[in-house]
N, C-alpha and C positions, 0 to 999 in steps of 0.2 A: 504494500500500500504506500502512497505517496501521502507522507506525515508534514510536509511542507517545511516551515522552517522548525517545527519542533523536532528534538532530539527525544527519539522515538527508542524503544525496548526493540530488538530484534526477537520477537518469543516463539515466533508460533509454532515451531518443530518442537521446543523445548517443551512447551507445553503441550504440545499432541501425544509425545513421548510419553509423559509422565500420566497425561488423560489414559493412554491406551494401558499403560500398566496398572493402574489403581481397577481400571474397568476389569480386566481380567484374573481379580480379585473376586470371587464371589464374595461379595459384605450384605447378605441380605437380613434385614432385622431382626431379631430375636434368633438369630442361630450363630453357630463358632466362627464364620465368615468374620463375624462384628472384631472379634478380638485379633483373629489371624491380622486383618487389613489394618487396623491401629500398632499393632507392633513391627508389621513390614516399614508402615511411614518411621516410627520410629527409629527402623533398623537402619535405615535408610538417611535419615536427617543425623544420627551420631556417628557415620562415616564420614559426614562433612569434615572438615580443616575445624572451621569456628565452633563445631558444636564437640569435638572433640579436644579443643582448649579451652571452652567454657562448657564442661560437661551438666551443669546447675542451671545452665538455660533451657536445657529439653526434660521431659518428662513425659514417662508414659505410666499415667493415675488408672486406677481400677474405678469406675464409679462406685456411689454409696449408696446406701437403702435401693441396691436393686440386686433383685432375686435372680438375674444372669452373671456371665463371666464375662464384660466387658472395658472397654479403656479408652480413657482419652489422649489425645495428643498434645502437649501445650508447650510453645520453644518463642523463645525472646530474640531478637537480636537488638546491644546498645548502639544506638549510633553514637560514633565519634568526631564529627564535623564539628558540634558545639557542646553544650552543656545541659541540653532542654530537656526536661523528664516528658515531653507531649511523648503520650502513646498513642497508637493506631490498633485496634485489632482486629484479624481477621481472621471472620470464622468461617465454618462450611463442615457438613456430615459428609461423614464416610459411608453410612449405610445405606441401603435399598431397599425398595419393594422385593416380593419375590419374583421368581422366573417362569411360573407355571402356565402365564400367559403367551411360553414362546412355545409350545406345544413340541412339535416333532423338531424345532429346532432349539428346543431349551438347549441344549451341551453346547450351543455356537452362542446362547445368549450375551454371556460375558467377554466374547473376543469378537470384537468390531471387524477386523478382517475375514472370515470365515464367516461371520455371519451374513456381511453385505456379497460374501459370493454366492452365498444360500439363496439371498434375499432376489438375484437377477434372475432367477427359474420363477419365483413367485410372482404372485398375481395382483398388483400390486395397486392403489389407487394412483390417479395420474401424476398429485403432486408430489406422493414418495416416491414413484417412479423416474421424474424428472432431477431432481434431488439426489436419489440413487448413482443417478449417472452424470450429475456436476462434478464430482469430484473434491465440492465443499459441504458436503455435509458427513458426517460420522454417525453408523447406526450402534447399536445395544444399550444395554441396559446401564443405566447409571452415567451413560453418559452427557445427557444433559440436566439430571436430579439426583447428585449434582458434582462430580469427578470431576470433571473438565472444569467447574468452578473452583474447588480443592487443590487441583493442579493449577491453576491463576495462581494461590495465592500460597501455593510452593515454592513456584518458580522467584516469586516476590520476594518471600523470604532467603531465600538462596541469593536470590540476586545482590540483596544489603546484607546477607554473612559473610559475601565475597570482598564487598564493598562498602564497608558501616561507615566508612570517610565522607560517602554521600548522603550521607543522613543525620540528621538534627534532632536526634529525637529516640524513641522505640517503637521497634514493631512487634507484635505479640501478634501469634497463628494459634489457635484454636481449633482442633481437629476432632470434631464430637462423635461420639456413637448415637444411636437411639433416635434420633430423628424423627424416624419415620411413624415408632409407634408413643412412648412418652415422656420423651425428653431428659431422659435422666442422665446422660452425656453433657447437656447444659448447663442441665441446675447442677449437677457436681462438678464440674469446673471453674461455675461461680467464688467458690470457697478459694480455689488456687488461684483466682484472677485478684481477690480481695487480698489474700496473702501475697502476692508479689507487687502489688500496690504497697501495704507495709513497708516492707524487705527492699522493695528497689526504690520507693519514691517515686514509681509509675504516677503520671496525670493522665488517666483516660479520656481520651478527647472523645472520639467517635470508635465506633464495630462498624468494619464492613463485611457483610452478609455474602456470597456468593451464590445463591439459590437460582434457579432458573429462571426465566423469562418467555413467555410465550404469545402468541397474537392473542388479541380479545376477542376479535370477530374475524366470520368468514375476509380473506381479504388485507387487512389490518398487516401492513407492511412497516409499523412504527416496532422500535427496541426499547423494553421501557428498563426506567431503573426508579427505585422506587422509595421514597419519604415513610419510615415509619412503616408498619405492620396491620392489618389485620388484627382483630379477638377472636378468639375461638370460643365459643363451652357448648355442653352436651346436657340440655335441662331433659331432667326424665322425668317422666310421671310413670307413679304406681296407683293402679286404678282399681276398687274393690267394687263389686256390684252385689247381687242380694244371687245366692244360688238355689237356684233349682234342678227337680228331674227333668230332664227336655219332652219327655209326655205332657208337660206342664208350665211351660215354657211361659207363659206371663203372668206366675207366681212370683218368678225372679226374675232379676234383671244383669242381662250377662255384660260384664266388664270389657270383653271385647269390641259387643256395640258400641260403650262409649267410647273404646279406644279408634273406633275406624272413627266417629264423629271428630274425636280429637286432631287424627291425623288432617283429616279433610280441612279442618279449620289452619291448621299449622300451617301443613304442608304445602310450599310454592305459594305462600301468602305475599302480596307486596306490602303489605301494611307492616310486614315483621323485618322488614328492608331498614339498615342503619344508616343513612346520610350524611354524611359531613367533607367539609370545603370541598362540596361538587361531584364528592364520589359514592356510589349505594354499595352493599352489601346483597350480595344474592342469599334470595329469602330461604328460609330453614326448611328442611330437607330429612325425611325420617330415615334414619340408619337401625334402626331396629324395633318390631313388632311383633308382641309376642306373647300367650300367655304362661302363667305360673303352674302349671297341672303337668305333675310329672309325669303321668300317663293317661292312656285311654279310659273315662269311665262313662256314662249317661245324664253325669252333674255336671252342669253349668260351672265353668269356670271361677273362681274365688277371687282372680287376681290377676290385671295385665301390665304387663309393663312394656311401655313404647319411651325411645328417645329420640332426638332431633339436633344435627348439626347447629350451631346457629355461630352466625356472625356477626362482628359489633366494629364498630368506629367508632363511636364517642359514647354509647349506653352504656353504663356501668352493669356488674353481674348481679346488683339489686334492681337497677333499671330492667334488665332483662328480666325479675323471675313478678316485680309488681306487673308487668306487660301481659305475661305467660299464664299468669293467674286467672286474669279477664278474658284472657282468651281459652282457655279452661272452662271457665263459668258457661263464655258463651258455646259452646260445644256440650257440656254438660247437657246445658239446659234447652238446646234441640234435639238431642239424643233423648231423651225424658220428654219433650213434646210428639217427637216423630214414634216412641215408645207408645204412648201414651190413643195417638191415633188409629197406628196398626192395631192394637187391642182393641180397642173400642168398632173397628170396621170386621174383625174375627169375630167379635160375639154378635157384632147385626151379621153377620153369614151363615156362624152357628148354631145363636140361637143360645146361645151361654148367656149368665147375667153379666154385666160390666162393672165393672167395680172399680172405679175411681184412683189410682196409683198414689200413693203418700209420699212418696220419696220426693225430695226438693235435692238440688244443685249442691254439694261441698266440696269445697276447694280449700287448700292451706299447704302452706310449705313445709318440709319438715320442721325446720327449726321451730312456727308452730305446734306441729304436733306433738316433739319432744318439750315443750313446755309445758305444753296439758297432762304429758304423762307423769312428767317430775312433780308438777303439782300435784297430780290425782295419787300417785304412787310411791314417791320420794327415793329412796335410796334403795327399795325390792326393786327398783324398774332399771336404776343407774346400776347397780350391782349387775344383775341378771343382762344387761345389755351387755356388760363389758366384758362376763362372762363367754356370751354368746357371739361376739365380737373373735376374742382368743381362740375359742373353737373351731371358728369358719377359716382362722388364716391357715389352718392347718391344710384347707381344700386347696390346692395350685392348681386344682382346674376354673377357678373362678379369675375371670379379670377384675381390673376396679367396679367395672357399671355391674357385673352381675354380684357382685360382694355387696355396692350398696341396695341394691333390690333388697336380695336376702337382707338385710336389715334394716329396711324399710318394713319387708313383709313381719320381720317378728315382731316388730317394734308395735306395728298395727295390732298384734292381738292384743295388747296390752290398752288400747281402748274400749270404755265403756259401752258408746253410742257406736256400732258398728254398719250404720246404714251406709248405705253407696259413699265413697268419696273417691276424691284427686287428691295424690299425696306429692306434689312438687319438689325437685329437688336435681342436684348436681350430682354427676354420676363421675366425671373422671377428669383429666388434667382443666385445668384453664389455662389458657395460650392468653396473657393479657395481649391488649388493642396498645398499640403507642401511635403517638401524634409525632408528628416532628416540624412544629411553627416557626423556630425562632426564637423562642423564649428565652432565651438564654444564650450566653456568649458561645459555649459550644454547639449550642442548635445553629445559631447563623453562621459560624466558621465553617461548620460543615453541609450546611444548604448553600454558602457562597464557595465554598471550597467544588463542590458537586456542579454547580453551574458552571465555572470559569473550566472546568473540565471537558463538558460537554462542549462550549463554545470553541475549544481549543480542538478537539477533533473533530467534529461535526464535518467541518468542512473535506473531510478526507474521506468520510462512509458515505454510501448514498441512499442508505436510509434513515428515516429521523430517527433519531434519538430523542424520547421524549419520558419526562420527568413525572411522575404520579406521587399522590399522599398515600397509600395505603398499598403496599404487598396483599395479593389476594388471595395467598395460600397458608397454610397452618405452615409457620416454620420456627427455628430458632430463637428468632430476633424477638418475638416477645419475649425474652427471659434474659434479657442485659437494661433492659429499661420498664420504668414505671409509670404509666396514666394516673393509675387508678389513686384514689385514697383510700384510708381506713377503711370507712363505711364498705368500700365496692370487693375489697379482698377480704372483708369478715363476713359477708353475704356469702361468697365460698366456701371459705371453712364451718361456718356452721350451719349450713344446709348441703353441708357433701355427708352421707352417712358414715362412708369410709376413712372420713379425718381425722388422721393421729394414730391410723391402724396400718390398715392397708393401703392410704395414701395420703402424701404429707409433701408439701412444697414450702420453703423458707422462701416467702416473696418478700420478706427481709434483706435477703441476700441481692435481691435485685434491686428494689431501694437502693443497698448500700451504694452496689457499683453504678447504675442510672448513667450511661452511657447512649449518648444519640447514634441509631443505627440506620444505615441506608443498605439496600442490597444491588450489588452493582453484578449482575450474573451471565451464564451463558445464553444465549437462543437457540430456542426450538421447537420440537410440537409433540407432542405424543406422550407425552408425561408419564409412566405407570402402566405404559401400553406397548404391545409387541415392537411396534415401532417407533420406537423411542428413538429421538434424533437430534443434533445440534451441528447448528450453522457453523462450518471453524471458522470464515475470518472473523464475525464478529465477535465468538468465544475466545478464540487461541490467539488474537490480535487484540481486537478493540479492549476487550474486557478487561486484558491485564493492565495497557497504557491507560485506560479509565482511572482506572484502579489506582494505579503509580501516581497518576497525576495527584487526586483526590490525596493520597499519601504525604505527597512533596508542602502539597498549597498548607496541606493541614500541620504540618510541622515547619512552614515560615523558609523551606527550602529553593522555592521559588516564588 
């Protein structure tokens, strides 16, 4: 590429290099892959000159409070040009979805070469077809979610352990596991980011993210990089109805009805769209429905439990659960009318008497309901829970959402009034939402840092390059910085059943460090899917010099 008067990184072989060895790395989540690939980087980064006379810059950490064998990556380099403690850090996961979606060509999944000769007999759609056969794009797995990211910000690091003359400041690389399913790679590196902050007198300026980048719309030929993250959480309802024998079916009332009422109302709602500075949130989306009855019998289900993706910008996870309540209610209480009718049109058919249904609409969150029980029961209910808590962690076949079910549902027998209810509640990580305005000196150093970047190549890609507030995927970057207050992270903890058991986040820890994060990443399309691909110039070229720039501005080097 023609960099013009800038003095540009010659990278993109270096970085193809290192993309195509991390890819054929099987790293896929929750299996031995995750460990093998974090100890290869390491093996790898303490052959260096620098990291083998500053052997205390690199580390390979085992995470904590996680029931795998896994490790992160975390290596420093000091610049020597000045005296600046400005840090830079740069993160990016090692790990993967799985490969089961490459079917008769899973064994080629992880080696890009072998797989794109596979890939020229297939049948392929026109624009992976075309793509195929440019010569700039690279197919398998991980390599654009996100290797080819990780190797950006390898080659970076290498580049100032060869060169720390060039730099004013430090770089710090982050090499997490866990990613893909709950982040425990991040939040236990936090503790070694706060620690070397101590220990070296790190000023964390800004995290640069290297996560993917993909088009929006059919068409959409912009590269985006992106201000700040996305929120994630997973509100679940446990839903009880009045059981009957199904010979008898509008004696009770089955919890699954309300549960499809619920979904219908949730599900691909616009109203449950988060907005802010001009950008929405795609509405919530049910990732699981189901009921509680561990086998087949002729009685009506006791108990359903459905949960829902949901995404946030600026609501807080109390804004989210006062919203989800009313929208509860209102699903309730058409399910109980639509109930209500069909019965009434069975006995004008039948010939049965009608009989008026008493059940009314209940809604309330946990943290509700364990107030009424504490009240109602005091320390038989606190005891017996915590009991019954100890017990279940013993099952490792439960995840976090089905651990809090199961304790939601005991928790339930231990009410009095048992009629129909919505039991509201958090079932598994919170990915917090970050802003990134300006608010503060390293917010604009690093919003002006990111612009004077883009204006400086722009001119040399000839697609835009174009800047957003909000990352639109669950990733890392929520868990180096903080939106939320008090109020919105204790809404979490005491409405997750599983808090302080079988799941537990120090969003303490991300307070502490509170670092403005941007993710400057590869493109391409297919995310998660057979054909998974990324553009190399824009990856193995533009991304690193993005990157560097962003680096230099941010540490006063140019």
């Amino acid at each position: 590429m023609n960099w013009g008067v800038l003095t540009m990184l010659d990278c993109r072989e270096e970085v193809l290099s290192l993309t195509k060895e991390l890819v054929k790395i099987e790293s896929v989540v929750n299996t031995e892959g995750e460990a093998f690939i974090s100890k290869y980087l390491y093996k790898i980064l303490s052959e260096s000159p620098y990291f083998s006379r500053n052997n205390d810059h690199l580390v390979l950490e085992q995470t904590i409070q996680d029931d795998r064998e896994r490790y992160n990556v975390l290596a420093f380099v000091k610049g020597t040009k000045g005296t600046s403690n400005r840090t830079v850090i740069l993160m990016g996961h090692v790990d993967t979805v799985g490969i089961e979606d490459y079917n008769q060509l899973r064994e080629e999944a992880c080696d890009p070469e072998r797989l794109m000769a596979s890939l020229e007999s297939e049948d392929l759609p026109p624009s992976a077809r075309a793509q195929l056969d440019s010569g700039d794009w690279l197919f398998g797995r991980g390599v654009l979610d996100m290797k080819s990211g990780v190797a950006s910000h390898l080659y970076l690091l290498n580049h100032y352990a060869e060169h720390p003359e060039e730099l004013d400041g430090n770089l710090v690389l982050l090499a997490e596991c866990d990613e893909e399913d709950s982040s425990h790679g991040v939040l236990s590196a936090l503790k070694t980011l706060k620690r070397w902050k101590k220990e070296h007198g790190f000023d964390y300026t800004a995290a640069i993210n290297a996560d993917f980048v993909a088009p929006r719309y059919e068409g959409d030929e912009n590269r985006y990089i992106y201000k700040g993250t996305v929120g994630k959480l997973l509100p679940s309802f446990f839903i009880t109805g009045a059981e009957t024998h199904v010979g008898s079916a509008f004696e009770g009332l089955d919890p699954n009805f309300i549960a499809a009422e619920l979904t219908r109302q949730i599900n691909y709602n616009p109203e449950l769209c988060n907005e802010a500075f001009g950008e929405t949130t795609v509405p919530p989306v049910s990732l699981k429905q189901t009921d509680l009855k561990p086998s087949y019998t002729v009685q009506t289900a006791l108990a359903a439990y459905v949960y829902y993706n949901f995404f946030i910008h600026s609501w807080s996870p109390r804004d989210v659960l006062e919203l989800l309540k009313d929208q509860a209610t209102i699903a309730f209480d058409r399910a109980l009318s639509s109930f209500t009718e069909r019965y009434a049109d069975y006995c004008e058919r039948s010939g049965e008497r009608f009989v008026q249904p008493t059940w009314t609409s209940r809604v309330m969150t946990y943290e509700e309901m364990e107030a009424q029980l504490i009240e109602a029961h005091g320390e038989a209910f606190t005891d017996a829970m915590d009991a019954f808590k100890a017990q279940l962690l013993k099952d490792s076949t439960l995840d976090t959402r089905m651990f809090a079910a199961r304790v939601v549902e005991e928790a339930w027998k231990w009410m009095r009034d048992k009629t129909p209810a919505i039991i509201l509640f958090y079932s598994s990580l919170y990915s917090p939402r970050i802003e990134l305005t300006g608010k503060d000196a390293n917010e604009a150093n690093l919003i002006n840092a990111l612009d004077e970047a883009v204006e400086a190549i722009q001119p040399s890609y000839p697609h835009p390059i174009v800047t957003r507030n909000f990352f639109p995927y669950i990733s890392d970057m929520s868990f180096v910085a903080l939106s939320d207050d008090d109020e919105g992270i204790n809404a979490v903890s005491r409405n997750n059943p599983g808090w302080g058991t079988k799941h537990h986040v120090d969003y303490q820890d991300i307070r502490d460090l509170n670092v403005p994060v941007i993710n400057v990443g590869p493109y391409g399309l297919d995310a998660h899917k057979k054909l998974e691909r990324m553009e190399m110039t824009y990856s193995l070229e533009v991304v690193p010099n993005l990157t560097n720039l962003i680096i230099l501005k941010l540490l006063g080097t140019v």
